[in-house]
MARBARO-957285 format. One line per 3 residues: their letters; for each residue x negated, y negated, z of C-alpha. Coordinates in steps of 0.5 Angstrom, whole numbers, plus 2048, in hexadecimal, padded with zeros to 3 digits. Layout:
N
A	X,Y,Z  ... $
//
This chain:
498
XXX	800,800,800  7FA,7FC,802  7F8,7FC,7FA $
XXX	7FE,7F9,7F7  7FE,7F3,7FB  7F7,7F0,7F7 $
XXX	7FA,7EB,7F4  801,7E9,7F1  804,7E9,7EA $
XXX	802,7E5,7E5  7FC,7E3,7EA  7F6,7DF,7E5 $
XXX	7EF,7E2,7E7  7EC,7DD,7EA  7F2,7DD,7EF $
XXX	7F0,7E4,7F1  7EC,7E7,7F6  7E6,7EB,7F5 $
XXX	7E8,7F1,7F5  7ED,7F0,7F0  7E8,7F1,7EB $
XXX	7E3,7F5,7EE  7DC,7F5,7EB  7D8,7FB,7EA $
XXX	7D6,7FB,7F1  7DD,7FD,7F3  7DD,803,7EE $
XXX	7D7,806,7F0  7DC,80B,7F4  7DF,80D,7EE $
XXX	7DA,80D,7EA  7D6,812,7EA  7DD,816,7E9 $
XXX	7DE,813,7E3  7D6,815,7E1  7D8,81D,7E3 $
XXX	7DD,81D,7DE  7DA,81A,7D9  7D7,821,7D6 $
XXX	7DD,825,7D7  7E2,826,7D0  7E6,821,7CD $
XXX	7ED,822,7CF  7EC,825,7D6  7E7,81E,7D8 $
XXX	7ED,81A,7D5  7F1,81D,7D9  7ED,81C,7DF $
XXX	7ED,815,7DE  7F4,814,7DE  7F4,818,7E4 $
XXX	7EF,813,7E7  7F5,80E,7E5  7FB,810,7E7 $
XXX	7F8,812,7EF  7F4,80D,7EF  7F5,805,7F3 $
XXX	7F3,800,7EE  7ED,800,7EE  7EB,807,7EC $
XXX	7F1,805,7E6  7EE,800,7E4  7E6,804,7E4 $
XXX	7EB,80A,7E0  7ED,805,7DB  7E7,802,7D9 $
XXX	7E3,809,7D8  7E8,80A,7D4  7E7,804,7D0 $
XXX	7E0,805,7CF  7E1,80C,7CD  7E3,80A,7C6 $
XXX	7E8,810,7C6  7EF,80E,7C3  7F4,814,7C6 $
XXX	7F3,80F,7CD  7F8,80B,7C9  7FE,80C,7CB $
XXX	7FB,80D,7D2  7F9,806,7D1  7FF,803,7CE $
XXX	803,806,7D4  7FF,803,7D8  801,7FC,7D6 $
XXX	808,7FE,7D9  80A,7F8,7DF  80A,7FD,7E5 $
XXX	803,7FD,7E4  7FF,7F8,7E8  7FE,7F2,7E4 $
XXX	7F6,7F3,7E4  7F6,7FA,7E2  7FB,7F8,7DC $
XXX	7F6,7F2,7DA  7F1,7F8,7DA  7F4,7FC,7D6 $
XXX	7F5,7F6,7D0  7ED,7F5,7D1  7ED,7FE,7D0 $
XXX	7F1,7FD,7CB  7ED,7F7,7C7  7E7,7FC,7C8 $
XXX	7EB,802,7C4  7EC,7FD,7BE  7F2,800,7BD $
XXX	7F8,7FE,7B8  7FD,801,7BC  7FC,7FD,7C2 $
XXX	7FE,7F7,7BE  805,7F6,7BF  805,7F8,7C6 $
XXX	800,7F2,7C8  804,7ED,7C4  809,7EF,7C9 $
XXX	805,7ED,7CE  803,7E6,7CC  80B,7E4,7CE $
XXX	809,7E8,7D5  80B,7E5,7DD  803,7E6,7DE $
XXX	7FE,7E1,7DB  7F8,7E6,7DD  7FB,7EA,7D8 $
XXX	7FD,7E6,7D3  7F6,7E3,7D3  7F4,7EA,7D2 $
XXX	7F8,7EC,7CB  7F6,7E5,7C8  7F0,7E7,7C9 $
XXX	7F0,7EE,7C7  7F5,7ED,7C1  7EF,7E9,7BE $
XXX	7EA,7F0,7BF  7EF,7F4,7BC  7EF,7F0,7B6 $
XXX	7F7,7F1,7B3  7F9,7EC,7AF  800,7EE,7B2 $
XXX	7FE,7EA,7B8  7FD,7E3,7B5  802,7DF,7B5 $
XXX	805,7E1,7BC  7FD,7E0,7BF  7FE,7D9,7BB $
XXX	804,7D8,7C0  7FF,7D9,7C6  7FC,7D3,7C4 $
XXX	802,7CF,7C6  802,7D3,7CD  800,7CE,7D3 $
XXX	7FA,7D2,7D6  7F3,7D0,7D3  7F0,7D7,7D4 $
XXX	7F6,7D9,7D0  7F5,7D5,7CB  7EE,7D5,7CA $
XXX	7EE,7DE,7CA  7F4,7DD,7C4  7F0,7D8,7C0 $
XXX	7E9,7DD,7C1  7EE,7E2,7BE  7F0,7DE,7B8 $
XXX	7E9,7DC,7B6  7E8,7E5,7B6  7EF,7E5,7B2 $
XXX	7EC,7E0,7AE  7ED,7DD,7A7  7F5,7DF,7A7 $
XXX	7F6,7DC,7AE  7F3,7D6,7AB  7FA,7D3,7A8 $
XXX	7FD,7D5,7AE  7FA,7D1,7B3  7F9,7CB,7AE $
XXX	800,7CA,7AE  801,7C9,7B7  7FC,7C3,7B4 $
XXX	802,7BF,7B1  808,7C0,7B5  806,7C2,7BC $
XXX	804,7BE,7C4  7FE,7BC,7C5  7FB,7C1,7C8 $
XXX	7FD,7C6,7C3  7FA,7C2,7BE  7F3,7C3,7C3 $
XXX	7F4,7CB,7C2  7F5,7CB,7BB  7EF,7C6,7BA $
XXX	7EB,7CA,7BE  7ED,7D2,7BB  7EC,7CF,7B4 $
XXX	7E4,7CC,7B7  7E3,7D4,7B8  7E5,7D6,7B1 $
XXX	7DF,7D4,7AC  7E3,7D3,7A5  7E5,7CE,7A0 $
XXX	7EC,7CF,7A2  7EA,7CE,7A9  7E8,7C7,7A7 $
XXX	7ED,7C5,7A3  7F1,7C6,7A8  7ED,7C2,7AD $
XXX	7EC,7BD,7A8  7F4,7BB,7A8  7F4,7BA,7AF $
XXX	7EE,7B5,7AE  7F2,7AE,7B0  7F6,7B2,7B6 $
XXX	7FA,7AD,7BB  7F7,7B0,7C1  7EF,7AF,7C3 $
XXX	7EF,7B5,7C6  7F1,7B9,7C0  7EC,7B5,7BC $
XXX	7E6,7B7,7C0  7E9,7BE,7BE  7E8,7BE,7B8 $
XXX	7E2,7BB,7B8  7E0,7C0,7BB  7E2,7C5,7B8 $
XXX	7E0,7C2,7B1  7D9,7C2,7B3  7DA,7C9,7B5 $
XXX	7DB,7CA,7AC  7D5,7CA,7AC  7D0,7C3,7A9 $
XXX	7D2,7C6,7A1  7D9,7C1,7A3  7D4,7BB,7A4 $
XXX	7D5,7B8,79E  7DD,7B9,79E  7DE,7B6,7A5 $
XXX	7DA,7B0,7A3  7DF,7AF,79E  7E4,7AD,7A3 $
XXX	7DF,7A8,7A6  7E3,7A3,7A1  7EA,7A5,7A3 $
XXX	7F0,79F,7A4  7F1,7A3,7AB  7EC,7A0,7B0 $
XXX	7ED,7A7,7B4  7EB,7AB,7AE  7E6,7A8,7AE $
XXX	7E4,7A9,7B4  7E5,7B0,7B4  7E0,7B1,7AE $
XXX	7DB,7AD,7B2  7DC,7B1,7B9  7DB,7B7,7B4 $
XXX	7D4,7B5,7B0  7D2,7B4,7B7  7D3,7BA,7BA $
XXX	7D0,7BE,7B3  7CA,7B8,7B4  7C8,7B9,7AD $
XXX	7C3,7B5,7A9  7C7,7B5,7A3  7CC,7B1,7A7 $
XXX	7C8,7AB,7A8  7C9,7A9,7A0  7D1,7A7,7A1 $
XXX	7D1,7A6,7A8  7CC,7A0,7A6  7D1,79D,7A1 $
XXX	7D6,79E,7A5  7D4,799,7AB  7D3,794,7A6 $
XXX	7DA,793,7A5  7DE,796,7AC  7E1,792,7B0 $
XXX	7E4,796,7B5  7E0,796,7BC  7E2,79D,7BE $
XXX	7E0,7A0,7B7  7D9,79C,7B6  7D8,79F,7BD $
XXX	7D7,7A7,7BB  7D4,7A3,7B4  7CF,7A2,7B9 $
XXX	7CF,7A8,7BC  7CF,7AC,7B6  7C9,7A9,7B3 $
XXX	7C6,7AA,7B9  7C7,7B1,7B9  7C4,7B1,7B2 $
XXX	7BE,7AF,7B5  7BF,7A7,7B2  7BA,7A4,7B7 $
XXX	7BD,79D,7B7  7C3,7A1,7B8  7C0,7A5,7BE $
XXX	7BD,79E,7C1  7C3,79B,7C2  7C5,7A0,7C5 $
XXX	7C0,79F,7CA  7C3,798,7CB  7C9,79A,7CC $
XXX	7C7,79F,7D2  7C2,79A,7D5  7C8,795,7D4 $
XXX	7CD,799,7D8  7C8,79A,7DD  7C6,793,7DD $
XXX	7BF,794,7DC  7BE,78D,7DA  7B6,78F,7DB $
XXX	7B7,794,7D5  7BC,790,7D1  7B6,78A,7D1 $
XXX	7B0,78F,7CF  7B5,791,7C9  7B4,78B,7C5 $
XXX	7B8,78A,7C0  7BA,792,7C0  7BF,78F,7C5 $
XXX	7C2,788,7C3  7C8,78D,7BE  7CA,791,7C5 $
XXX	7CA,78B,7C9  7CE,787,7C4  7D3,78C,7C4 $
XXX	7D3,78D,7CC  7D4,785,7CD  7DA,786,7C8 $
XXX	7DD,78B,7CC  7DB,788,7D3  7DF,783,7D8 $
XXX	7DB,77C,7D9  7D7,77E,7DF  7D4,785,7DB $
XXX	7D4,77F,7D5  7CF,77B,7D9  7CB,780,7DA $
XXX	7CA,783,7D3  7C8,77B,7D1  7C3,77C,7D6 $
XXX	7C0,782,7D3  7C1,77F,7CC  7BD,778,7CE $
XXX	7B7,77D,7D1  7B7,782,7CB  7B6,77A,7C6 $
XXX	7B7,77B,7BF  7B4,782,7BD  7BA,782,7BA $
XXX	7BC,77C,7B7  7C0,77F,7B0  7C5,783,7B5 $
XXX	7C6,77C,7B8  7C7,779,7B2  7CC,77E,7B0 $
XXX	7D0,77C,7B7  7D2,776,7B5  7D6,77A,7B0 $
XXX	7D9,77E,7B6  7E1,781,7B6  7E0,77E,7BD $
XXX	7E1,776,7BF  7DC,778,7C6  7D7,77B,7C2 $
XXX	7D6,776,7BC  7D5,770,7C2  7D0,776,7C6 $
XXX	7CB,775,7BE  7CC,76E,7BE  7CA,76D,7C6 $
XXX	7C4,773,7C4  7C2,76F,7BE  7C1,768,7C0 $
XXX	7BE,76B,7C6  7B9,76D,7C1  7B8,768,7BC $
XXX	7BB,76B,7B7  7BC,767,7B1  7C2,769,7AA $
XXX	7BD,76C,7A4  7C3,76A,7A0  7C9,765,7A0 $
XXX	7CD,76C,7A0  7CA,76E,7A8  7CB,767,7A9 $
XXX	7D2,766,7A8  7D3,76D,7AC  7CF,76A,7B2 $
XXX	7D4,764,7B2  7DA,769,7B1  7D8,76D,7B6 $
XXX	7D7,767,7BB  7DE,765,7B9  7DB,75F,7B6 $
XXX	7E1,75F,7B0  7E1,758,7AE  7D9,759,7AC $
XXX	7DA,75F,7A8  7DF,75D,7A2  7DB,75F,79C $
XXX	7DC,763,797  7D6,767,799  7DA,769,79F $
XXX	7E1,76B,79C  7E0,772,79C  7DD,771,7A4 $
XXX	7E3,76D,7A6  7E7,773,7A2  7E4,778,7A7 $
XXX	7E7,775,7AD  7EE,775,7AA  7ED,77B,7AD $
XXX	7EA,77A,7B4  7EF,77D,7BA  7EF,775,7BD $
XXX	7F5,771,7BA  7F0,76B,7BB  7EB,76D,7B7 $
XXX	7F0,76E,7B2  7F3,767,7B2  7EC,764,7B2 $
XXX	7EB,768,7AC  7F0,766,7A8  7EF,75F,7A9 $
XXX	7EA,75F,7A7  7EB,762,7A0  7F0,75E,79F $
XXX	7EB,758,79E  7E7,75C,799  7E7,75A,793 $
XXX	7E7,760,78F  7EB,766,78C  7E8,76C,790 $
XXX	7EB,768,797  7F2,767,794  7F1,76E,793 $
XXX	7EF,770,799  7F5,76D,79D  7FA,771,799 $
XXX	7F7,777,7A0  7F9,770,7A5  800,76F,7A3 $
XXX	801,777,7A4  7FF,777,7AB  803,779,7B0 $
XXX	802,773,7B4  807,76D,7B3  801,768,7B4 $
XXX	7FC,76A,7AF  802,76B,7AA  804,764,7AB $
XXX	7FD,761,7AA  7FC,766,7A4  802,762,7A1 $
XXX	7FF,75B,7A3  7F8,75D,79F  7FB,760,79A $
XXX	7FE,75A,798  7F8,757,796  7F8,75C,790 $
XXX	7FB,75B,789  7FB,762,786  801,765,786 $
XXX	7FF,76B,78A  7FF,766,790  806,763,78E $
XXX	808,76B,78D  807,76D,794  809,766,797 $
XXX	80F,768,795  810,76E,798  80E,76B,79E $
XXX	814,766,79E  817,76D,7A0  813,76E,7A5 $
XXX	816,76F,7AD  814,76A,7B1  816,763,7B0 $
XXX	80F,760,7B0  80D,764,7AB  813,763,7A6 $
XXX	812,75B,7A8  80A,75C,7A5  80B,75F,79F $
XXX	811,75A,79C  80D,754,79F  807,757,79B $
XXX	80B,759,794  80D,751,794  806,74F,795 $
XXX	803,753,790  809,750,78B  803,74B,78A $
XXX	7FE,74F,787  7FC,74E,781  7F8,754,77F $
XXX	7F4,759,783  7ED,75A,784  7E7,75B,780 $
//
């Protein structure tokens, strides 16, 4: 009676105690029986071990079980089969599906897709793991249901199972990848990682802009786990529309760190705006063995550990982190990067030039202060006007030359920015201005529409009057009140300009 109560139903083997999976040591009294009988005939040492079962507690079941798994002898199966039956103890039960599993049997096939609905997770995660050894095809798509199954043990047994099955499980478990929870599509994600096939892949590669973050460092994962002769197809996906394909792709290159990725992941940083994926762009050349790629991350981890010592003897290594950092950071870590900028000097004066172009207000002032506390001087007018731009000096920027800096910041995050920009285009005195405008009077901001509407009534050309005209349809009163007062002052135009 003692024996019965080991454990409960449907117990997980890491709730059990000790003795309920006894190791060697524990059958070393029923070893040496089973030694005896190993020279005596087939059918009288078979009928042995199965007496050894059927008087036995459940330790000597399990010890019966096991040697007839490791006997490779089918005419246990039946017996073992049997054993499966829920008046036997849950762990003698999960024994005899690993028995089974060893017997590679197809007959046991339909008896352990039973279980895999069983009230005992021991021996659910048992049949999905051996269904995989046995290797029927029959099993697929109920082992592709345990993917939806709430316990990972569970979960990860049945997408190992799916990887032996192989290539016809592909399809399968590719469509839990469209229309299932999250954690469902982690599985999939996962099973398909262990099956190294074309299908496999394109499977994974439909799944690339996934809307959770989680599922998308699955697939990562799982498309590196392709092999790195996929490198150049999920390279292709570095110029994506969706950001989060994107960073799929990035995450994948990162984990195959391949040289033969550095090519796109260098075009592509060239062109990306986002934060996040110009994160594992970086990561990706890093593990590509890109140097200014594994510098930066070097930066980045001093920043993190504020080792502004390190950061200060990384020179010009360092300026891009710091950069990025300050962008992100509050105004007391703001401080501190500036400071660490003004030690590191001008080391790296063209990424501080390139700031004054920055998508970020904060940033663009940082190069200006940096600049002038290094005596910079504008090569070009070009880098003039973009010095002026950058220190909100609008009024001193209405050139030609500026125009196509002024139609940048049509796109800054800062209404502000954007109104000045306006402004100040609708004072010079060229086509490429008008044009311009036309992005500012389709801006979600009254305000700039309005001023859109003031500065376009300084152009004669036709466009102009064409989109004031939709502007007197405008919304928002100061908008509609702009663009008819500038339509009558256009009325004295003679021609446009040259």
């Amino acid at each position: 009676m003692k024996d019965k109560a080991i454990v409960k139903m449907g117990s997980r083997p890491q709730d059990l105690p000790s003795t309920a999976f006894p190791g060697p040591s524990r059958w070393l009294a029923v070893t040496p029986f089973f030694n005896l009988i190993a020279a005596i005939p087939g059918m009288i040492r078979r009928e042995l071990v199965r007496a050894v079962f059927v008087l036995g507690n459940h330790e000597m079941q399990m010890a019966a079980i096991l040697r007839m798994g490791q006997s490779g002898d089918l005419k246990y199966l039946p017996f073992l089969i049997n054993a499966l039956e829920r008046r036997n103890h849950d762990i003698v039960r999960a024994e005899a599906v690993r028995a089974l599993a060893k017997l590679k049997a197809a007959e046991a096939t339909v008896p352990l897709i039973e279980l895999l609905e069983d009230s005992s997770e021991i021996v659910q995660e048992e049949a999905a793991r051996s269904l995989g050894m046995i290797g029927d095809e029959r099993a697929i798509q109920a082992i592709v249901s345990m993917l939806k199954h709430h316990s990972d043990v569970i979960k990860m047994n049945a997408a190992d199972s799916l990887a032996r099955l192989g290539e016809k499980a592909i399809g399968w478990v590719g469509e839990l990848l469209k229309k299932s929870s999250f954690d469902t599509r982690i599985a999939a994600a996962y099973a398909l990682g262990q099956m190294r096939h074309p299908k496999a892949f394109a499977a994974l590669e439909w799944d690339f802009a996934d809307s959770d973050a989680a599922v998308r460092r699955e697939v990562a994962a799982s498309i590196a786990n392709q092999g790195i002769e996929f490198a150049a197809q999920v390279a292709a996906h570095l110029s994506d529309l969706n950001p989060m394909a994107r960073q799929t792709a990035a995450m994948a290159l990162t984990k195959m760190q391949t040289n033969a990725a550095a090519g796109p992941l260098l075009a592509r940083l060239e062109h990306e705006t986002d934060s996040d994926v110009l994160d594992w762009i970086w990561e990706a050349l890093a593990a590509s063995r890109y140097e200014p790629a594994r510098k930066r991350l070097l930066a980045k981890k001093a920043i993190l550990k504020s080792d502004f010592k390190q950061l200060a003897m990384m020179g010009a290594d360092a300026v891009e982190p710091l950069i990025e950092s300050f962008r992100a950071g509050d105004l007391s870590t703001r401080k501190v990067l500036e400071a660490v900028l003004i030690e590191i000097g001008n080391s790296d004066e063209p990424r501080l030039v390139r700031a004054l172009s920055d998508r970020d207000q904060s940033v663009r002032r940082l190069a200006v202060r940096l600049l002038g506390r290094f005596d910079w001087k504008p090569a070009s007018e070009f880098d003039l006007m973009r010095l002026r731009i950058a220190a909100g000096k609008y009024s001193e920027a209405a050139t030609p030359v500026a125009v196509s800096i002024l139609a940048a910041m049509l796109h800054d995050a800062e209404v502000g920015e954007r109104e000045m920009a306006t402004e100040t285009l609708g004072t010079i005195k060229d086509s490429t201005a008008a044009e311009a405008l036309a992005i500012a009077a389709g801006d979600e901001s009254a305000r700039v529409r309005e001023r859109a509407a003031e500065a376009l009534g300084n152009f004669p050309s036709e466009s102009s009057a064409s989109i004031l005209g939709k502007l007197l349809g405008d919304p928002h009163q100061i908008v509609s009140a702009a663009a008819s007062k500038a339509l009558r002052a256009k009325s004295g135009f003679k021609k446009p300009f040259a």
